[in-house]
C-alpha positions in Angstrom: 0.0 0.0 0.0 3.2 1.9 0.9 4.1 2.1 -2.7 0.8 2.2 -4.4 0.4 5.6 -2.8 3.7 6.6 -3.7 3.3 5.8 -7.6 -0.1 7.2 -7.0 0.9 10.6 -5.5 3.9 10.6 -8.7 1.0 9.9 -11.4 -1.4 12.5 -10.0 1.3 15.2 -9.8 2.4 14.1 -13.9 -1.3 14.7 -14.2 -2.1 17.8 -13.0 0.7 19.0 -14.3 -0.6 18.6 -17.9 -4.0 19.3 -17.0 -2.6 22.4 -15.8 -1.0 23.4 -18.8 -3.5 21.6 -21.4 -6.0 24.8 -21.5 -2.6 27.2 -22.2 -1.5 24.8 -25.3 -4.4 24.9 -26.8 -4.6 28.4 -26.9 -1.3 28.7 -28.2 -2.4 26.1 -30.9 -6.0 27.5 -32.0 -6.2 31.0 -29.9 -9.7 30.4 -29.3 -11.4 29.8 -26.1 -14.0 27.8 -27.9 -11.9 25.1 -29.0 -10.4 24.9 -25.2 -13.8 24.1 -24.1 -14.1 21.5 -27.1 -10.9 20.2 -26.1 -11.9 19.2 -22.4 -15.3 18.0 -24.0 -14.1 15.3 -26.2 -11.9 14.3 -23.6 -15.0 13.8 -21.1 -17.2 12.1 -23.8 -15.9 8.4 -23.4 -16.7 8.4 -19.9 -19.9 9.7 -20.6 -20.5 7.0 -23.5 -18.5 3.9 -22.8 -18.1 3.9 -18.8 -20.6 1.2 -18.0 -18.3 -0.9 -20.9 -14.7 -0.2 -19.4 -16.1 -1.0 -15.8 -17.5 -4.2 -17.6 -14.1 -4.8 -18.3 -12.2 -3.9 -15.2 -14.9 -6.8 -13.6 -13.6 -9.4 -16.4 -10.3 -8.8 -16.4 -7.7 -9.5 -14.2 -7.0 -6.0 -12.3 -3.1 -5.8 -11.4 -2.9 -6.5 -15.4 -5.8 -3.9 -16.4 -4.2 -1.2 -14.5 -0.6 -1.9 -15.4 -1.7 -1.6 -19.3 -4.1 1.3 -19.2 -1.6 3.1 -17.0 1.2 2.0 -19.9 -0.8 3.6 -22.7 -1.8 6.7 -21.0 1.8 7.1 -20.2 2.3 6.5 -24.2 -0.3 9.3 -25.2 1.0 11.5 -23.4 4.6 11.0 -24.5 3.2 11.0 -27.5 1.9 14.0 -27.3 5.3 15.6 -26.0 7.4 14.7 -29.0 4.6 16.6 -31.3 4.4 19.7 -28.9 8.4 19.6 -28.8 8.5 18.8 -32.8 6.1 21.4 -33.6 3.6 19.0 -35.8 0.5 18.9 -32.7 -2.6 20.6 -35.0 -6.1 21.0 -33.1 -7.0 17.6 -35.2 -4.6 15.5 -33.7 -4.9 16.7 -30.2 -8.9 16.3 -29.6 -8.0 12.7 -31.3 -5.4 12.1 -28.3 -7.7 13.4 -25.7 -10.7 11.3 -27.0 -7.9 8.2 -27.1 -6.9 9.5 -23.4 -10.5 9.4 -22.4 -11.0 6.2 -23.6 -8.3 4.8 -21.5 -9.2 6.3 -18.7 -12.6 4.8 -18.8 -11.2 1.6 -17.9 -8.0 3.0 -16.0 -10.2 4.8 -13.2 -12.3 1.8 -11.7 -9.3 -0.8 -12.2 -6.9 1.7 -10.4 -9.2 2.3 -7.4 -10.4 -1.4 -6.9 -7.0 -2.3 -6.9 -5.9 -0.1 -3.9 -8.8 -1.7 -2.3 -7.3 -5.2 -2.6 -4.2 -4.1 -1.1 -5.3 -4.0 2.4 -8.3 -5.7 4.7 -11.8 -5.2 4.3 -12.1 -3.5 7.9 -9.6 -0.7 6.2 -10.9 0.2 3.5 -12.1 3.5 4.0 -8.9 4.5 5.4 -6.7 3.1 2.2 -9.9 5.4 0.1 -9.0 8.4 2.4 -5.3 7.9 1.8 -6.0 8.0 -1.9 -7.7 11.3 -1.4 -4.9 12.6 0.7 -2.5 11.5 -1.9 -4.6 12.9 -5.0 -4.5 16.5 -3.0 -1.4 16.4 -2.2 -0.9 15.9 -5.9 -2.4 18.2 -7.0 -0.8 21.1 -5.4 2.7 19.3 -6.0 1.5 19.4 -9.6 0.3 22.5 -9.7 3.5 24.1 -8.8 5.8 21.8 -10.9 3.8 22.9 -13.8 5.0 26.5 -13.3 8.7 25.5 -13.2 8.7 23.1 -16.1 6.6 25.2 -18.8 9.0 28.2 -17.4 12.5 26.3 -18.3 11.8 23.3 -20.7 8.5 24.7 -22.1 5.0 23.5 -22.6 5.9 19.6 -24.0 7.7 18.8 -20.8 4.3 18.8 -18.3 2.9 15.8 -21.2 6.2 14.2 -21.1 6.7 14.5 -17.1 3.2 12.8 -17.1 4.2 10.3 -19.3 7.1 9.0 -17.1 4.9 9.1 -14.4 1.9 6.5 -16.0 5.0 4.7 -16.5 6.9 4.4 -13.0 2.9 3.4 -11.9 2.7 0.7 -14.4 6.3 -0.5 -13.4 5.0 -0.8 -9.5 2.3 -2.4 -9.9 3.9 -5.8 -10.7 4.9 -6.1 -7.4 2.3 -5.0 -5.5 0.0 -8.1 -3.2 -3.0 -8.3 -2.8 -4.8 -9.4 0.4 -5.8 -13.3 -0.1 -9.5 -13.7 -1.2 -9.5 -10.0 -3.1 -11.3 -10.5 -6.5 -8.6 -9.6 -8.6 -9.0 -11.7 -11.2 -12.3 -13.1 -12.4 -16.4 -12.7 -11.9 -17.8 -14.9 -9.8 -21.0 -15.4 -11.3 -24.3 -15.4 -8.7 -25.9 -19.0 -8.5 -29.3 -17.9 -9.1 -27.7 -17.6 -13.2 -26.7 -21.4 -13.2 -23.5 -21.2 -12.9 -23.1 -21.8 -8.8 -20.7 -19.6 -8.4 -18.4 -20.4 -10.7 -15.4 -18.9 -11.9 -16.2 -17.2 -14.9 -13.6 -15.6 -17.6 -15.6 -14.1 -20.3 -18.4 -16.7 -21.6 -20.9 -13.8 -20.8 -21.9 -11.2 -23.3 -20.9 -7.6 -22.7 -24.3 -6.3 -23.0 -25.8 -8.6 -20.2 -22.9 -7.4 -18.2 -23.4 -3.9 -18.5 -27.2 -4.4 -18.0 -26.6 -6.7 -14.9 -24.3 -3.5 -13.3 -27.1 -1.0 -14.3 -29.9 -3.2 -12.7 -28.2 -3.2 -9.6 -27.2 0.3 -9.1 -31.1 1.2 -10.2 -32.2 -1.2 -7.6 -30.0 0.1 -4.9 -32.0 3.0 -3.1 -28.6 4.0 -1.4 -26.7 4.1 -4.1 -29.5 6.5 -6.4 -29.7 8.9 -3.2 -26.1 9.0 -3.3 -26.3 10.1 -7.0 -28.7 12.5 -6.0 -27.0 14.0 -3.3 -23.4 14.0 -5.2 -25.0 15.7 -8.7 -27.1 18.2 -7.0 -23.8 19.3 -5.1 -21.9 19.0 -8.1 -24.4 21.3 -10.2 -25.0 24.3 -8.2 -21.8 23.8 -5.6 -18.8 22.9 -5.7 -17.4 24.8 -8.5 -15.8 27.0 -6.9 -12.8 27.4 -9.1 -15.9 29.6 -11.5 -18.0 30.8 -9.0 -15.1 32.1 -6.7 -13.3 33.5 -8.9 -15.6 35.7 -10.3 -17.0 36.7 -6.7 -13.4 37.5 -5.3 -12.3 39.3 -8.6 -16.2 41.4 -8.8 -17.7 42.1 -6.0 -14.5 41.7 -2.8 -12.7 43.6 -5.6 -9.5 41.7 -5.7 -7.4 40.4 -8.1 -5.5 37.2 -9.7 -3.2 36.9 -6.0 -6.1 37.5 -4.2 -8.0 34.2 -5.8 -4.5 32.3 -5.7 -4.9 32.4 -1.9 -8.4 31.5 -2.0 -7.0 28.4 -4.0 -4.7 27.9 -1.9 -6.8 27.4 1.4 -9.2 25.4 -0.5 -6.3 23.3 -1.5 -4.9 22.8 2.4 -8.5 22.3 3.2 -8.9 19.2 0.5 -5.7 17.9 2.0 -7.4 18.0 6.3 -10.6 16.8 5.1 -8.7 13.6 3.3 -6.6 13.1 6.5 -9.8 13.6 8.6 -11.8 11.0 5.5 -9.3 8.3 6.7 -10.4 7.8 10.0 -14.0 7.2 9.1 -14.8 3.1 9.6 -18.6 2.6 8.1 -19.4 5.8 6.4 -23.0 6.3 5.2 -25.2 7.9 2.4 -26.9 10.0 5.9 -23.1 11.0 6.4 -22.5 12.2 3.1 -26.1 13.9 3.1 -25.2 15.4 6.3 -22.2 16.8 5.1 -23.0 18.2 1.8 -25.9 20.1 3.2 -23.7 21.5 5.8 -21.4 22.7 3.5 -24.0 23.8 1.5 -25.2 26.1 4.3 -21.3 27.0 4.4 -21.3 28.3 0.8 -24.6 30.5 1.5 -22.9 32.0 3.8 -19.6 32.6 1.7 -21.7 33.9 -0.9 -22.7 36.9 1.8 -19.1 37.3 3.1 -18.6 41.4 3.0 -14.3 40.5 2.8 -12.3 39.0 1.8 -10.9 37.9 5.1 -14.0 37.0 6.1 -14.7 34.6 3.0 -11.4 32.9 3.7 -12.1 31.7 7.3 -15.2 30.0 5.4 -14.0 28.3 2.4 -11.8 26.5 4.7 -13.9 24.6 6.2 -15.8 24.4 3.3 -13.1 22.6 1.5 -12.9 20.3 4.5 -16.6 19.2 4.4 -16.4 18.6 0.6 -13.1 16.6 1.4 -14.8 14.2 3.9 -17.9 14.2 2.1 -16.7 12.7 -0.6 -14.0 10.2 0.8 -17.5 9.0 2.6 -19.5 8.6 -0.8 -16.5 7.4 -2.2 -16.2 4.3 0.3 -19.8 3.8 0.0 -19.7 3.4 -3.8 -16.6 1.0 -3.6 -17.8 -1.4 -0.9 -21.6 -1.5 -1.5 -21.8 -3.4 -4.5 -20.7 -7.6 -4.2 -17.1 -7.8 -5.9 -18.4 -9.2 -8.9 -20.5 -6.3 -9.6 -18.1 -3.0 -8.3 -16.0 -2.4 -11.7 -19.9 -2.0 -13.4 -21.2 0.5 -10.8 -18.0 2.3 -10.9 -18.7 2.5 -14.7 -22.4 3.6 -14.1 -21.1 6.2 -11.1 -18.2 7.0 -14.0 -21.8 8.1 -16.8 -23.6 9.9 -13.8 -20.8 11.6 -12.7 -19.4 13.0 -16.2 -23.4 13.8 -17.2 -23.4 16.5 -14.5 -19.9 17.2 -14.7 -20.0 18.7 -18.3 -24.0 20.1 -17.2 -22.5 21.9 -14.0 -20.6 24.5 -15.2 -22.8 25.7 -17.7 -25.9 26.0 -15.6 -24.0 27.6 -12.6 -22.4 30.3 -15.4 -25.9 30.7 -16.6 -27.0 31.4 -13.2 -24.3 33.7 -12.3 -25.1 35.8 -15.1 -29.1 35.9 -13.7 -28.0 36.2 -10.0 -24.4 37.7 -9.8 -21.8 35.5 -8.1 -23.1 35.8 -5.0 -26.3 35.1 -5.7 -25.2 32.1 -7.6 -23.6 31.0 -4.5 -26.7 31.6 -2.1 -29.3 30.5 -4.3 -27.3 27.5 -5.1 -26.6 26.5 -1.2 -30.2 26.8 -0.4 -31.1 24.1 -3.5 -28.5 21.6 -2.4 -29.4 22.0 1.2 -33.2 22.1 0.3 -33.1 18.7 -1.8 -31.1 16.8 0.7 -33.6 17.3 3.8 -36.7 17.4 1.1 -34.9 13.9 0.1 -34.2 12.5 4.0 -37.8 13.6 5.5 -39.3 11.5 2.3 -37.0 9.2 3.2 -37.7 8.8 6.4 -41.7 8.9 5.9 -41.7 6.1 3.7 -39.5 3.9 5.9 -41.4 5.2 9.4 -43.3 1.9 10.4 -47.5 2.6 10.6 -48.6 2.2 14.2 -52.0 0.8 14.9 -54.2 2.8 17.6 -55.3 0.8 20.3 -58.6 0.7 21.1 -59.6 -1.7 23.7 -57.3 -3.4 26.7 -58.2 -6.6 27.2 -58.2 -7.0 31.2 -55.3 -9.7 31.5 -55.7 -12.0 34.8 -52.4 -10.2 35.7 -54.1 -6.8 35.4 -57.3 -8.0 37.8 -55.0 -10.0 40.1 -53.4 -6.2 40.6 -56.5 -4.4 40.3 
């Protein structure tokens, strides 16, 4: 586990290194904002199209293999990708056809790389190795960040793809080596006896579209896991976003400028990082936890939405970040350990649809609602609907589920009750 989060906390830095500099070269390539937003588009399609296959997969498949080569081709992209920056010869053709390749990849790469981390250590721990995974992908992320600055400074633009590169590589050159706990389904489907096959190994015989339709069926049938989709897209439509909405309220209305929103990054950043540390020590999160927790950073956004400072909006969006942190290392472990092991590479898949759905709707509808409301209204208004829908969604909930009681309307007098009387 040791040095699956180390290769982890190398591969996310490569990565947001490039992701940080992706937006830049294609602006130096096209000079059109237009085609930056196409850019990140067709690299999000896949998910949104072929998920439920490349989780499919990742449950067929055996996993330490899976990750090793979809980590070994995204390394190969991206290297690929270098030599044409560094060569002159990337167009905007040939770079939306690597990030739709890249997506593609990562369809399959994302489910097989977290399951595997999960069969590194015992059941009882899971939700700490997920936490560590989120305290590793922050930590990333700002190591990332940074590194992109320096390379694109000296070596110039190509060097963040090819950094990246190296680092899908030194992943897919660990994982090799790496155990997994005994009895972790690393290999094949176990196939339900209620199908006829008792259990059974199985390595394929099935047909892809039962398999995707047996992951679907489940996750539909699983109240739990469609509140948690609820509760995750609503917070990821109208919160959340605060790299947009933020921005625009610490540059218009606090009146400050590009430093000003770098510190705001900044202590959402260090906030990410305690809520992962804080995610770790959770042992049976819930969907009430996650529900819990988004609404209450919800109310936490309202209230940063009002802040008259910037001082002010700074002690919030701390622990703002740290509630969003926990909240989702929570949802995270819910959706990995919920589903049998036969069935959690397809409902990663499904989660992997849902999840890009309201990831490509988000940001347009919150920018559409920041021009009707302002940034701080976007902010308010869009606090009070997350935190509205989750206790509208608990109080049904909990109505539903509430057993009926039957009024009594006659005590029968019990020998017991007259010998007393």
């Amino acid at each position: 586990m040791r040095w699956w989060s180390l290769a982890n906390f190398v591969s996310n830095a490569g990565t947001w290194m490039q992701l940080t500099v992706q937006n830049l070269l294609v602006l130096q390539i096209t000079g059109s904002a237009a085609a930056t937003g196409l850019s990140i588009s067709v690299q999000a399609a896949p998910a949104l199209l072929i998920s439920l296959i490349g989780g499919a997969a990742v449950d067929r498949w055996p996993r330490k293999l899976t990750a090793m080569v979809s980590q070994a081709l995204l390394g190969l992209v991206a290297l690929v990708t270098a030599v044409l920056v560094a060569t002159d010869r990337l167009d905007l053709t040939v770079l939306l056809a690597l990030a739709a390749v890249t997506g593609t990849i990562a369809t399959v790469d994302g489910p097989a790389c977290a399951l595997l981390g999960n069969d590194l250590v015992r059941p009882e721990d899971v939700p700490s190795a997920i936490g560590v995974g989120s305290l590793v992908h922050s930590a990333g992320r700002l190591a990332g960040t940074a590194f992109a600055g320096v390379a694109v400074g000296f070596l110039g633009t190509g060097a963040a793809y090819a950094a990246n590169g190296l680092s899908f590589l030194f992943v897919a050159s660990v994982i090799p080596f790496l155990r997994p706990i005994a009895g972790a389904a690393t290999t094949v489907v176990k196939i339900p006896a209620q199908r006829g096959f008792a259990g059974a190994k199985h390595k394929g015989r099935q047909s892809g579209d039962m398999t995707v339709r047996e992951g679907l069926a489940f996750f539909a049938k699983r109240p739990r896991l469609v509140a948690l989709a609820g509760i995750t897209g609503v917070s990821a439509v109208f919160g959340r976003n605060y790299g947009l909405t933020l921005a625009v309220l610490v540059t218009g209305p606090l009146a400050g400028g590009a430093g000003s929103f770098g510190t705001v990054s900044s202590v959402l950043a260090v906030g990410g990082i305690l809520g992962a540390v804080l995610g770790a020590r959770l042992r049976k999160p819930s969907v009430r936890l996650v529900g819990t927790l988004a609404a209450s950073g919800a109310l936490l956004q309202v209230l940063a939405g009002l802040s008259p400072s910037l001082a002010v909006l700074l002690v919030l969006v701390l622990p703002m970040a740290v509630v969003e942190s926990v909240s989702d290392t929570a949802g995270t472990t819910v959706l990995q350990t919920d589903p049998p092991a036969h069935l959690r590479g397809r409902v990663l898949g499904v989660w992997g649809s849902i999840s890009t759905g309201w990831g490509l709707a988000g940001p347009p509808a919150l920018g559409l609602l920041m021009e009707l409301a302002g940034a701080r209204g976007a902010l308010v208004a869009g606090g009070i609907v997350i935190a509205a829908t989750i206790t509208t969604g608990h109080l049904l909930h909990r109505r539903r589920t509430q057993p009926s009681v039957t009024p009594l309307r006659t005590l029968e007098r019990t020998p017991e009750v007259e010998t007393a009387a």
